[in-house]
N, C-alpha and C positions, 0 to 999 in steps of 0.2 A: 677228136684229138686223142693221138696214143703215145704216152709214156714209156718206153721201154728200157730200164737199166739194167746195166749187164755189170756184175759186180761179186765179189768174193766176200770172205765172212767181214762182217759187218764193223772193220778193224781199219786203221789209217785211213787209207786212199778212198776204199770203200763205205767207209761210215762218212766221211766227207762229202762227202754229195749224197748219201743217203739221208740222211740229216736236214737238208733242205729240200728235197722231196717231201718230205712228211711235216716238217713246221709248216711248209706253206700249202698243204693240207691236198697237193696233186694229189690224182688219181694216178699210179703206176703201176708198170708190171715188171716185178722182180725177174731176173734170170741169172740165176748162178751161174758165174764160171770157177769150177774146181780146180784151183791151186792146185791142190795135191796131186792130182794127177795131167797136171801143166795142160791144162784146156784151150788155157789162154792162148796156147801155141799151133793146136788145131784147127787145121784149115779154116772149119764153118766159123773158127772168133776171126785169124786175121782176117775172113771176106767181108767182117763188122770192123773191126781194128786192123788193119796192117801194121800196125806196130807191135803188136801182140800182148798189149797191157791195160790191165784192167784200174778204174771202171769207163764206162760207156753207156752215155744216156743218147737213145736216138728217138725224137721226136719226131714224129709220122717220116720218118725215113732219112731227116735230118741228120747226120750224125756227128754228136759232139765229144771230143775228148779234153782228159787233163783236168783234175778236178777244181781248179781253180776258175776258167773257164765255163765247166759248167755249172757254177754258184752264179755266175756274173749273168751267164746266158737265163739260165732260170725265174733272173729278176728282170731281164730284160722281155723274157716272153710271156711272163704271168704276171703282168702290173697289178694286176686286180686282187693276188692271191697276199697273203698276209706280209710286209715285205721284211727282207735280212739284209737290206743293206739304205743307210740314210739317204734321204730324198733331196740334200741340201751337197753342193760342190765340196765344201771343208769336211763333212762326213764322209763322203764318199772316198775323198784322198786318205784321210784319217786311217779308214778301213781297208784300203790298199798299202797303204805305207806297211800294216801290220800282214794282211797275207803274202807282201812282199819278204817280208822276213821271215815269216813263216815256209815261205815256199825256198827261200835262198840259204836263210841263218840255220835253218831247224831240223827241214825234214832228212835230209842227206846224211847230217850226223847223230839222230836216232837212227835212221834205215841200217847204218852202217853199223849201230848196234846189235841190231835188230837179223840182221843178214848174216851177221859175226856168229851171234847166240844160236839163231834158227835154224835159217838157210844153210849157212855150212853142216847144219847135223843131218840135214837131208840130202847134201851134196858128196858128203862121203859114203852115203850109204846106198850111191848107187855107183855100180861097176863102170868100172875106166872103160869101156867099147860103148857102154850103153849113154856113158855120160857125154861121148863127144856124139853121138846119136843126137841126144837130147840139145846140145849148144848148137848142133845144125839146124834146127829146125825156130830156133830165136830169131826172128827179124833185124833187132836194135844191135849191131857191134855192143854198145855201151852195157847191154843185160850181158852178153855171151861174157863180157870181162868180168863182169861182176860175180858171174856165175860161179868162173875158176878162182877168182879170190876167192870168196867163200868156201871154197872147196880146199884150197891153200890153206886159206887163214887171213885175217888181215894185220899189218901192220902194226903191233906195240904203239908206235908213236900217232898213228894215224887213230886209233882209239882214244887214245891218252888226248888229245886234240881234240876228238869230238864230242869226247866226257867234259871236257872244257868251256866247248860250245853250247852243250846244253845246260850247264852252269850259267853261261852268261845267258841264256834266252831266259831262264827261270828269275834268274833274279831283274831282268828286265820286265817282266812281268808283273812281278811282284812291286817295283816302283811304280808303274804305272796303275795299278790299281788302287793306291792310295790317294791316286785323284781322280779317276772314275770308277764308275759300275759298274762298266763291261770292257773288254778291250780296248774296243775304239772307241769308246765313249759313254754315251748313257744306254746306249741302245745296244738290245743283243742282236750280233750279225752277225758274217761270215764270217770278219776274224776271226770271232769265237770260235765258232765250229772248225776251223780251219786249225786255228794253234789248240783245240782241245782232241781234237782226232791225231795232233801229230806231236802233243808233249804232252800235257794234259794227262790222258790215260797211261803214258809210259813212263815218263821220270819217276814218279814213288815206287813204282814195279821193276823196272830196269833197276832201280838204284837207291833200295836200301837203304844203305848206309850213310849217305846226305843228309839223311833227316829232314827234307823238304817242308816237311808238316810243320817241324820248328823254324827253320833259316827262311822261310816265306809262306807265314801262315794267310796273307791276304792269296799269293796262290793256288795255297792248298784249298780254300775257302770257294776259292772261282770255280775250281777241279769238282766239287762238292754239289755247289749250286748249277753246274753242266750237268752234272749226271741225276739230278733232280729234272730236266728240262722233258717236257711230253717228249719229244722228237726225239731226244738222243734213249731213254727208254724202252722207247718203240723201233727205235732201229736196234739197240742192243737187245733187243729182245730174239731179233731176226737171229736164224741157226746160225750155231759160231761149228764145223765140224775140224777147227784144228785138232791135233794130238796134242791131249793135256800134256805131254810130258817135252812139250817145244810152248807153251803158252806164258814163258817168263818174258815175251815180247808181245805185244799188243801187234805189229805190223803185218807187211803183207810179202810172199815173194813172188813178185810180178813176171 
């Protein structure tokens, strides 16, 4: 049996399924793809990915994408290994209901933070010949748009909207922890690792001035006890080689 992920610094998309590789104690093998110098976009990834986004776990030749996916696929093909998602039909929906919002409510208007703050500072600082170069070579229409937003700028209102969104994801969080333990319930899953890879590490950092720590201390508290967790440790451990001076966002530019 071989493991192979193919994945960037150990941040959003990439700590997300990094995360349950290591809780549930696989054997794998790491393979970076450098962001920085858009790898992802290189022939040798899309002949792994044609979509040309990362991550990507391919199991003896299997290959699986979409990190949701491959949390779901992981427990379906390692029963044996320690499990991240409950064994009983109302756990299991519990647990989807929340990487459903996670994947629909959450991640799009951090990214959009995230791409804003980031990605636009590396989108201007490449030359207008070299950059429509670069948006040729994107497989996804949807990344090439996103590209030249970023590079624009994105819309006041459409910020203002998604600082809004991660308002309400936070304090939905924060009620719900006042009647369990963990996301979905007593048990730590994938939601966790799911909404802690894609708000979790970025709300208090994106956003200051909130005061998170006070307006939902049961959140802040969950954020704390994640980063206490062996797996998320052990993956943050893994090379982070962003530019410190682009690392006020935890994500990724795919």
């Amino acid at each position: 049996m071989t493991l192979k992920y193919y994945h960037a610094e150990p941040l959003a998309n990439s700590l997300k399924s990094m995360v349950p590789l290591i809780e549930k104690g696989l054997p794998w093998q790491s393979i970076y793809v450098d962001l920085h110098k858009f790898e992802q976009h290189e022939p040798w990834f899309t002949a792994v990915n044609p979509e040309g986004q990362v991550p990507v776990l391919d199991h003896d030749g299997v290959i699986i994408t979409h990190t949701t996916v491959i949390g779901e696929y992981l427990e379906d093909a390692f029963p044996d290994a320690p499990p991240l998602r409950p064994a009983d039909p109302v756990g299991k929906a519990r647990m989807r209901y929340w990487n459903k919002f996670t994947d629909e409510h959450v991640m799009n208007h951090v990214s959009m933070h995230g791409w804003h703050r980031m990605v636009g500072v590396i989108a201007r600082s490449i030359e207008s010949g070299d950059f429509e170069k670069l948006l040729e070579r994107i497989p996804l229409h949807e990344q090439r748009e996103k590209w030249r937003t970023a590079r624009s700028g994105f819309n006041e209102a459409d910020l203002a909207n998604a600082t809004r969104k991660i308002d309400v994801a936070v304090d939905k969080v924060e009620k719900q922890l006042a009647d369990t333990q963990w996301i979905a319930g007593d048990m730590y899953t994938l939601a966790d690792i799911n909404l802690f890879s894609m708000l979790g590490m970025a709300a208090a950092r994106m956003f200051p001035e909130k005061n998170y720590d006070q307006r939902a201390p049961r959140f802040t508290e969950w954020v704390q006890r994640m980063y206490g967790r062996a797996g998320v440790k052990a993956a943050l451990a893994m090379p982070n080689r962003t530019n410190p001076a682009l690392r006020t966002f935890t994500g990724e530019a795919r």
